[in-house]
C-alpha positions in Angstrom: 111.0 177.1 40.6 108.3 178.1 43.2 107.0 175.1 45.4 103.8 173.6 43.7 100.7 175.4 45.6 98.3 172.9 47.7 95.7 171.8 45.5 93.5 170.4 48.4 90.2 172.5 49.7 90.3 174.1 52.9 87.5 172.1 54.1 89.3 169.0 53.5 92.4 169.7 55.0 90.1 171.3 58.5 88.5 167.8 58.3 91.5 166.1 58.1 93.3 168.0 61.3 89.9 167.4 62.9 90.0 163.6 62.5 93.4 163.6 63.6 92.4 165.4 66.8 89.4 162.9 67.3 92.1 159.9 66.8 94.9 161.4 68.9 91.8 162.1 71.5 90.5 158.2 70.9 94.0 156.9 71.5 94.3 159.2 74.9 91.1 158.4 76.4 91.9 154.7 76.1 95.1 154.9 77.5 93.4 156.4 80.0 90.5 154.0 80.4 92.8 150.9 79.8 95.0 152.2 82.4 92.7 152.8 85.0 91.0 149.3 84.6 94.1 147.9 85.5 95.1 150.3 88.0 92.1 152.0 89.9 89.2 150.1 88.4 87.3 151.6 91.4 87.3 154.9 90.0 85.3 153.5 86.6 83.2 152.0 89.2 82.2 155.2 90.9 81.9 156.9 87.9 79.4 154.5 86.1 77.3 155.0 89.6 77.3 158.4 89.4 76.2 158.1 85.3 73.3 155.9 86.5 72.4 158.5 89.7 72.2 161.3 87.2 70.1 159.5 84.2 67.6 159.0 87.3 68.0 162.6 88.1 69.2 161.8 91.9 72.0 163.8 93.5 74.0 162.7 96.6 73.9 164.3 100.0 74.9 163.5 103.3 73.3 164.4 106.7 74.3 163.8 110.2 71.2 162.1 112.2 72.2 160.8 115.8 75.1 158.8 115.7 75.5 158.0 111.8 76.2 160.4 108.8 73.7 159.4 106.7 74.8 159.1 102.8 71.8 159.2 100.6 70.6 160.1 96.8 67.7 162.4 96.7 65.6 163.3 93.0 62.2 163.5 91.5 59.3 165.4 92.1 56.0 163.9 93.6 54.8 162.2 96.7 57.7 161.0 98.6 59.0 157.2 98.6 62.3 156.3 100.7 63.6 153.0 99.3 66.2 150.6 101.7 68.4 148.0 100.9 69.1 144.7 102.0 72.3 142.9 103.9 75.9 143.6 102.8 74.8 145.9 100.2 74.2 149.8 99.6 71.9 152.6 97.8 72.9 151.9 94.5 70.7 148.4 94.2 68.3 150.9 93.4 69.4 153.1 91.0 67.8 150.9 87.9 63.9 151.2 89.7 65.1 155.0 90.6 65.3 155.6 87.0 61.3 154.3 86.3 60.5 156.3 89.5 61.9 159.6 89.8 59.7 161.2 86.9 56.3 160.6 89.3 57.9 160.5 92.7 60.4 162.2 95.1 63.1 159.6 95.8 65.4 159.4 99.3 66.9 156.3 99.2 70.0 156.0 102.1 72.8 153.7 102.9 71.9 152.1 105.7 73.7 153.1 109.0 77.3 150.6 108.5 77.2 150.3 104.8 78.1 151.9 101.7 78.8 155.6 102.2 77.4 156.0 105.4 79.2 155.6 109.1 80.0 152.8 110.9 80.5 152.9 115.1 82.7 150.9 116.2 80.6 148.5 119.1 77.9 149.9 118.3 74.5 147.8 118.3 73.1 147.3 114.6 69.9 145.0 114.9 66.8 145.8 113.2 65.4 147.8 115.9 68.5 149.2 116.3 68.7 150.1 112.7 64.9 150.9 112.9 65.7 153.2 115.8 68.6 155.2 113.6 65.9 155.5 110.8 63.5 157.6 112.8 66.3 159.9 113.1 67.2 160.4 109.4 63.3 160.7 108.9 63.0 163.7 111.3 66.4 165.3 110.8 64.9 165.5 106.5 61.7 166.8 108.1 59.9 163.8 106.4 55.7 163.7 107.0 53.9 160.8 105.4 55.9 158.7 102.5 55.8 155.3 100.9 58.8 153.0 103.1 59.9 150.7 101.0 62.4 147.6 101.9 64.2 144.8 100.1 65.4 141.9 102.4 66.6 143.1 105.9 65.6 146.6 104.7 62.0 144.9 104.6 62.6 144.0 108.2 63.8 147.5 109.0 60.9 149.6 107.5 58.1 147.4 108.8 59.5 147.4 112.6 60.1 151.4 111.6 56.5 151.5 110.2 54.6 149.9 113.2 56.2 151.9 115.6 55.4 155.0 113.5 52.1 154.2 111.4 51.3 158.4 111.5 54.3 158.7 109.0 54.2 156.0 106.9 51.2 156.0 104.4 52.1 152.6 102.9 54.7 150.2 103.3 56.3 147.7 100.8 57.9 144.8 101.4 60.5 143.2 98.6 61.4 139.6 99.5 61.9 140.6 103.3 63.6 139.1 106.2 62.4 138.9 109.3 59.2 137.0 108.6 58.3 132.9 109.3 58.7 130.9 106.5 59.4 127.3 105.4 63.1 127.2 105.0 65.7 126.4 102.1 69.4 125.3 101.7 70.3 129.0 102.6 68.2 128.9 105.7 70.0 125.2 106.8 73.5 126.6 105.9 72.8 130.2 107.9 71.2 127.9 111.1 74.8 125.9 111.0 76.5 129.1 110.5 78.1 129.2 107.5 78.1 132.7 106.1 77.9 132.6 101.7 78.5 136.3 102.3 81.9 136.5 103.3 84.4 135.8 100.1 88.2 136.0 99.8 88.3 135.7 95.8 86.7 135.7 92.5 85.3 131.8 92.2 83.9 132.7 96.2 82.0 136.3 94.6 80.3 133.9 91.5 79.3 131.9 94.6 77.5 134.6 96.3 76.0 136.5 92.9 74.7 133.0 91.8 72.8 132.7 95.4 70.8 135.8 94.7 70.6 136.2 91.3 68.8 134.0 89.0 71.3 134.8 86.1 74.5 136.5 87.8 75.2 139.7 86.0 78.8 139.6 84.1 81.4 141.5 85.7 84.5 142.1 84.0 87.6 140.5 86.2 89.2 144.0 87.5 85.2 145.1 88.8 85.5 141.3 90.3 88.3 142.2 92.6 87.3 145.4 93.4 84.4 143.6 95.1 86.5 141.4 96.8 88.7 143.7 97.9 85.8 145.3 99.6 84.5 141.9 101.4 87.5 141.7 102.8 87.8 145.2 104.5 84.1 144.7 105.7 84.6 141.0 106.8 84.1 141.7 110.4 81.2 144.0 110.3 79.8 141.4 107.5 80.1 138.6 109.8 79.1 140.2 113.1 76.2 141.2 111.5 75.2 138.1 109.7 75.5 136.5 113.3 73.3 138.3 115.1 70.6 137.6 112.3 70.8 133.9 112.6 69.3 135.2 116.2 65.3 134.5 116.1 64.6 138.0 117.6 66.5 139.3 114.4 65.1 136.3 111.3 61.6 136.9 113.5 61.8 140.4 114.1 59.0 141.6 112.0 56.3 138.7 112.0 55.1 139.9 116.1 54.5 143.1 114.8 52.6 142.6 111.6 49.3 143.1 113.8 50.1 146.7 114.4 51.0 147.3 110.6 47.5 149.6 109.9 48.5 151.4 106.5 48.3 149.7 103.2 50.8 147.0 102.9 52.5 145.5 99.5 54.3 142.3 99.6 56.5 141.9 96.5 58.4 138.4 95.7 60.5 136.9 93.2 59.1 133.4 92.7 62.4 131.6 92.8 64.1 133.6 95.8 66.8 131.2 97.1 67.6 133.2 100.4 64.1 134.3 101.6 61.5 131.4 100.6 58.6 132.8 99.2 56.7 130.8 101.7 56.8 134.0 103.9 54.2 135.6 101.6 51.7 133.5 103.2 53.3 134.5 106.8 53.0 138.2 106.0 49.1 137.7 104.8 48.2 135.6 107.2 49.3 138.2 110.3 48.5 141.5 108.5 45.3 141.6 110.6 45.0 145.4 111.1 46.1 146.7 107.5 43.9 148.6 105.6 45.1 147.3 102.3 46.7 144.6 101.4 48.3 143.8 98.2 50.4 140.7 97.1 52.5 140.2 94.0 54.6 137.5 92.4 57.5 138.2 89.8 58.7 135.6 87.7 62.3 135.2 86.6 64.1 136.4 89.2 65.8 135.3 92.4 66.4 137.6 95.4 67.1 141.0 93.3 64.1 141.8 91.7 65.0 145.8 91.5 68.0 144.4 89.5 67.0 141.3 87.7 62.9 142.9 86.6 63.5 146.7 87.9 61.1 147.6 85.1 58.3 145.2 86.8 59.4 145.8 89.8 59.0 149.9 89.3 55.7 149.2 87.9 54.4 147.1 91.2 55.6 149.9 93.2 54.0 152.8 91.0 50.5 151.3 91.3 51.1 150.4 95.0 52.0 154.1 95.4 49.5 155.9 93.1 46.8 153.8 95.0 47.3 154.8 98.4 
């Protein structure tokens, strides 16, 4: 007897191989995932960076300006705003605003000389005028005019001391919770005066400790991303605490409240209300000596602790549109 023929339609049996295929794919790409979780959790941390640079539109380039290689992501079209982050931290803290921003404005937003992607040199001196110093370099070696400077923290500090020695190329200059001005003092401020350092960690319980000073509600992050972190502390902890040492200095936690005065452009202040590392007490500080501006704008965002591009980056994107737009 000849073998019975196959009843089933073609179409079926191409849709069965197919979701076969799509299983035996499924199965693969967890492996894959699960194993490098486990094994190079890094790597899913670099690629979910470079997921959120591209859904911003940004790309990453690298320059050499002076005695650092500058790493930086660059997108949008528009007037230009450069964007710098705060202490012990890197250009990603701003990929979430990026994403508001980069469909009205062109976006250079650089690790800071000593963090993230960019160099470190060894003995080298990394206050804020130093920093300030290695910024006018990156600025002329991109051929930067006039742009927005924007600064969170001691990237505040950094772009205003940049911005009063150079007023010609900044045409306005926010500040996001910003160091280096007077205010009244916390817990962080009595803790950093006796010289303990909350940003120096050697495990997971020491990270929570850390995210929960500058975040209102800490962000999850999966065990594996945890110790990636930590990992990272560590191999830092002498730049990290170098660094935090010369800022308990008050040439450094003072360095940009003598030079508000000279600040002439438009100038935005923007504060989370419940900011646990720089009291929003030096609001007042930065009105009060802002005697030369020719704008001045304050705002106040609710919810949020020291982060705000992270904890309200839709607010925050919107403060810094109208700021931008306006001037």
């Amino acid at each position: 007897m000849s073998p019975s023929p196959n009843t089933t339609p073609l179409w079926k049996r191409m849709l069965l191989r197919r979701l076969k295929f799509l299983a035996w794919l499924a199965g693969l790409l967890a492996i894959v995932l699960g194993g490098s979780y486990l094994f190079a959790p890094q790597w899913l941390m670099q690629a979910n960076l470079k997921r959120e640079a591209m859904a911003a539109h940004l790309e990453t380039h690298a320059v050499q300006a002076g005695d650092t290689r500058w790493a930086y992501y660059e997108g949008g079209e528009g007037p230009t705003i450069v964007l710098l982050h705060g202490f012990a931290a890197d250009k990603s803290e701003w990929l979430k605003v990026a994403k508001e921003l980069a469909p009205h404005f062109h976006l250079i937003i650089p690790d800071l000389p000593g963090w993230g992607d960019s160099s470190r040199v060894a003995g080298a001196s990394y206050t804020i005028d130093a920093q300030a110093a290695r910024l006018d370099a990156f600025v002329q070696a991109l051929r930067l005019s006039r742009f927005i400077l924007v600064g969170h923290a001691t990237g505040g500090a950094i772009a205003g001391v940049y911005a009063s020695d150079h007023p010609d190329r900044v045409a306005g200059l926010a500040l996001l919770d910003s160091f280096g001005l007077k205010n009244a003092g916390n817990a962080f401020t009595r803790e950093a005066e006796a010289g303990k350092n909350p940003f120096v960690f050697d495990d997971r319980a020491g990270l929570q400790r850390a995210m929960a000073l500058a975040f209102k509600q800490p962000p999850e992050l999966a065990e594996r991303f945890a110790d990636v972190r930590v990992a990272r502390n560590r191999r830092d902890r002498a730049f990290i605490e170098s660094r935090f040492d010369t800022l308990r200095q008050p040439s450094q936690y003072l360095s940009l409240q003598p030079r508000l005065g000279r600040l002439t452009m438009p100038v935005l202040g923007l504060w989370c209300h419940d900011d646990k590392i720089m009291d929003i007490s030096a609001l007042d500080s930065l009105r009060q000596g802002l005697t030369a501006a020719s704008a001045i704008s304050t705002s106040v965002i609710n919810s949020c602790n020291h982060m705000p591009m992270l904890e309200k980056p839709e607010e925050t994107a919107r403060v810094l549109t109208s700021f931008a737009l306006s001037h």
